[in-house]
C-alpha positions in Angstrom: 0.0 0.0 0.0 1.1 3.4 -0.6 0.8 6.5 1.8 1.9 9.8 0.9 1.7 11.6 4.4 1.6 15.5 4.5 1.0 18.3 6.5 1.3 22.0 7.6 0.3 24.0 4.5 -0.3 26.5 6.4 -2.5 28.2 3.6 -2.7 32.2 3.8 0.1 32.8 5.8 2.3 35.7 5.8 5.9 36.0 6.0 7.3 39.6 6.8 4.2 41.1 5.1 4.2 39.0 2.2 1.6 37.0 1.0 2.6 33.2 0.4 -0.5 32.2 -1.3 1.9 32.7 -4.9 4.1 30.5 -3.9 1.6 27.8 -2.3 0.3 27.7 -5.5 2.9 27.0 -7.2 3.8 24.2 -4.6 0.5 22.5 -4.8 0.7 22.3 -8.5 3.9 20.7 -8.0 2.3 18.2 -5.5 -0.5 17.7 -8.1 1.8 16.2 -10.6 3.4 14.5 -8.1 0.7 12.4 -7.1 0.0 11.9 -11.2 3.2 10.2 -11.1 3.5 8.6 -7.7 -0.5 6.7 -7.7 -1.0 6.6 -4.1 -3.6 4.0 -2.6 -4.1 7.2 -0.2 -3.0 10.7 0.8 -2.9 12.1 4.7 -2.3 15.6 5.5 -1.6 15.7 9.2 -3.4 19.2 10.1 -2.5 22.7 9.7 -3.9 23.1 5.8 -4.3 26.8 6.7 -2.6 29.4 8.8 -5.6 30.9 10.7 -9.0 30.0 11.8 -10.4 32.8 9.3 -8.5 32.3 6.3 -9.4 34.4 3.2 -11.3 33.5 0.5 -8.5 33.0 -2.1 -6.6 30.6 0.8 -10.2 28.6 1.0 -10.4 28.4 -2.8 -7.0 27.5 -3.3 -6.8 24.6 -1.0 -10.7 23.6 -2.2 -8.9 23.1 -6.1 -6.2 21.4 -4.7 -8.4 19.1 -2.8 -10.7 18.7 -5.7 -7.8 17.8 -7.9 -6.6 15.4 -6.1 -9.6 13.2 -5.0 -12.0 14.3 -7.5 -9.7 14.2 -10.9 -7.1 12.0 -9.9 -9.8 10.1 -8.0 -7.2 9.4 -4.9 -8.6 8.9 -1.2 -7.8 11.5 1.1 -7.2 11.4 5.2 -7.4 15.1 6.6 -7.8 16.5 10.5 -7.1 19.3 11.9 -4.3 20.9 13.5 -3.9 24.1 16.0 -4.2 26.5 13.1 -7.4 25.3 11.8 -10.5 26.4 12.6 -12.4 23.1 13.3 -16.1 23.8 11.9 -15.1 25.6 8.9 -12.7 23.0 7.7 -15.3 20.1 8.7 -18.2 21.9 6.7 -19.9 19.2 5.0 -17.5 16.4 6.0 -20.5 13.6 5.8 -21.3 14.4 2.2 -17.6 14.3 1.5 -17.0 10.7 2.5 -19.4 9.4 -0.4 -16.3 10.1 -2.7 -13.7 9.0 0.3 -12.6 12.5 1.4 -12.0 12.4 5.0 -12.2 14.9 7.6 -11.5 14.7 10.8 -11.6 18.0 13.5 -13.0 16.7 16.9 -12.9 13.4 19.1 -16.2 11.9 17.9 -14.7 9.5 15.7 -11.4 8.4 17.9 -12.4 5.0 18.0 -13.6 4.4 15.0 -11.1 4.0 12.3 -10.9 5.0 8.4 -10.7 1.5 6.7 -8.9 1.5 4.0 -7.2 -1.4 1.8 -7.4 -3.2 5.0 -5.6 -0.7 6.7 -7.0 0.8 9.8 -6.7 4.6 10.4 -7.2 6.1 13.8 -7.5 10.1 13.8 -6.8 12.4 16.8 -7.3 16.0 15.6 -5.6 18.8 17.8 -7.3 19.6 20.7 -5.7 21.4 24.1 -6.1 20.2 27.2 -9.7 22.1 28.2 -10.8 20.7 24.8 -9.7 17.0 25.9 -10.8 18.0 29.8 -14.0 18.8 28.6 -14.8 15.9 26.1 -13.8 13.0 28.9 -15.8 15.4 31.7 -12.2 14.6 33.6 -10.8 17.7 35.8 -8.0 15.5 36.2 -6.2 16.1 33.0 -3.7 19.0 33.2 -1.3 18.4 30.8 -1.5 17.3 26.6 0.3 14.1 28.1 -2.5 12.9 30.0 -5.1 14.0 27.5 -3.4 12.3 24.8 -3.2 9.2 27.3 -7.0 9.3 27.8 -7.5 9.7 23.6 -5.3 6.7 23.2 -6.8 4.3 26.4 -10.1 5.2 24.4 -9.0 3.7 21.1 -7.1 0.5 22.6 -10.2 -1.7 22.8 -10.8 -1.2 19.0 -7.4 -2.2 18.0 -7.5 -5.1 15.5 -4.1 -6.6 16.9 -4.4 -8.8 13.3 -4.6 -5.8 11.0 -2.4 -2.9 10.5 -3.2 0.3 12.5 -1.9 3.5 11.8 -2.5 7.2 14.1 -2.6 10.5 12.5 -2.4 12.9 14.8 -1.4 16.6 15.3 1.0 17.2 18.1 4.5 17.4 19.8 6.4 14.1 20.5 9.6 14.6 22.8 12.5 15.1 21.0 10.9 16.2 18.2 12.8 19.7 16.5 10.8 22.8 16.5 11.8 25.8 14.7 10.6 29.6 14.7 7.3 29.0 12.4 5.7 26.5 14.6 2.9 27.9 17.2 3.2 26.8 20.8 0.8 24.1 21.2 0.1 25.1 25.1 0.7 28.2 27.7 1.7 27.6 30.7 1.7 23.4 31.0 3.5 20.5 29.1 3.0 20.6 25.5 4.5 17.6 24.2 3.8 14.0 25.1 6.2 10.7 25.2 6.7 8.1 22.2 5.8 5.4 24.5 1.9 6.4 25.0 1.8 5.2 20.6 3.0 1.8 21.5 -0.1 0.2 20.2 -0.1 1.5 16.8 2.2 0.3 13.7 2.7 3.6 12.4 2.1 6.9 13.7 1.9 10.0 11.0 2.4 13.2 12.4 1.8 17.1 11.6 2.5 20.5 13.5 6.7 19.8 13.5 8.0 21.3 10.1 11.2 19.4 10.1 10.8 16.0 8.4 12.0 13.5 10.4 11.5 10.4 12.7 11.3 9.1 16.2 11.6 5.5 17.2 13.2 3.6 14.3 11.0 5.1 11.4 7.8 4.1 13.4 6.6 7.6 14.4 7.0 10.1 11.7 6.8 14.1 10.6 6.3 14.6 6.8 7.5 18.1 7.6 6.2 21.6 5.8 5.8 21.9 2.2 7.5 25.2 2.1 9.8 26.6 4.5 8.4 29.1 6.4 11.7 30.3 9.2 15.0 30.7 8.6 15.4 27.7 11.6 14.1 25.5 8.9 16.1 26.5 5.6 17.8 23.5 5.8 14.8 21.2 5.3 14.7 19.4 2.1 
């Protein structure tokens, strides 16, 4: 089977007072062609597809034609959540009509245990959420910290795993030992923001977003795709 994981698009933003949309563009259509070329059984972007919960309407329409491109022309299913960026109900509006033609979306916990079946494959999505989000969905005043919210999402999906199938996590969130740079938006204030590789154990692969270095953790098992444009000078050397 083959993946092609993504993330962070970050459509909209602007760098120094310049608008990036240009060169998103121009990336996208790169990506398009790719994907002519590469055939994937599926593609996952990991969150962040824009850079503000209120994106403009030319950052809306650009990602909607890159989207249609690539599941509607080129037919290709598509896994998407979203990440700390996004604004959840405008990039879930009309999710349930979407999934007729296997476009994906995923932006709250009401779905964590009930994974995107695919080729036999099992996907498990955990959109970004911060810890009141997570507090409030499990009604727990215990949890304080992304760690023990992410621990609660994951305790939640373990009875579901199909231990004979292969189960994959897309999530949006800091692993320890992962490498920020400048671009990336803190993911808490004032508690720990990133969680351990060990609370993932259960899953085969785990495809992540919000890092915009690509890279992996724990032999090749938990993965960033990394940014499709650079947008510091902390991540110039990304390739």
């Amino acid at each position: 089977m083959k993946i092609i994981h993504t993330a962070d698009w970050h459509l909209g933003k602007i760098l120094n007072g310049k608008q990036l949309l240009e060169d998103q563009a121009y990336i996208l259509d790169m990506f398009v062609e790719k994907m002519k070329e590469e055939e994937p059984d599926i593609i996952v972007i990991a969150g962040d597809l824009y850079d503000t919960t209120y994106p403009s309407k030319d950052a809306i329409m650009l990602l909607e034609q890159a989207i249609g491109k690539l599941n509607l022309e080129l037919r290709i299913p598509i896994i998407m959540i979203s990440g700390n960026h996004d604004g959840k109900e405008r990039l879930n509006y009309g999710a349930s009509w979407f999934e007729h033609n296997q476009l994906f979306i995923r932006t709250d916990f009401t779905s964590i245990n009930s994974p995107i079946e695919i080729n036999g494959v099992n996907f498990y999505t955990l959109p970004y959420a911060t810890v009141s989000e997570m507090k409030h969905y499990f009604e727990d005043d215990t949890i304080e910290t992304h760690q023990q919210g992410i621990t609660r999402c994951i305790e939640t999906i373990a009875p579901e795993i199909d231990e004979d199938a292969v189960n994959i996590l897309i999530s949006h969130l800091t692993v320890q030992g992962g490498k920020t740079s400048d671009s990336e938006r803190p993911l808490t204030i004032g508690t720990v923001e990133s969680v351990q590789k060990g609370v993932f154990d259960i899953f085969d692969y785990v495809m992540l977003g919000h890092l915009h270095h690509p890279f992996s953790i724990e032999d090749d098992k938990i993965k960033y795709s990394g940014s499709l444009l650079q947008y510091s000078f902390s991540e110039s050397w990304s390739s």
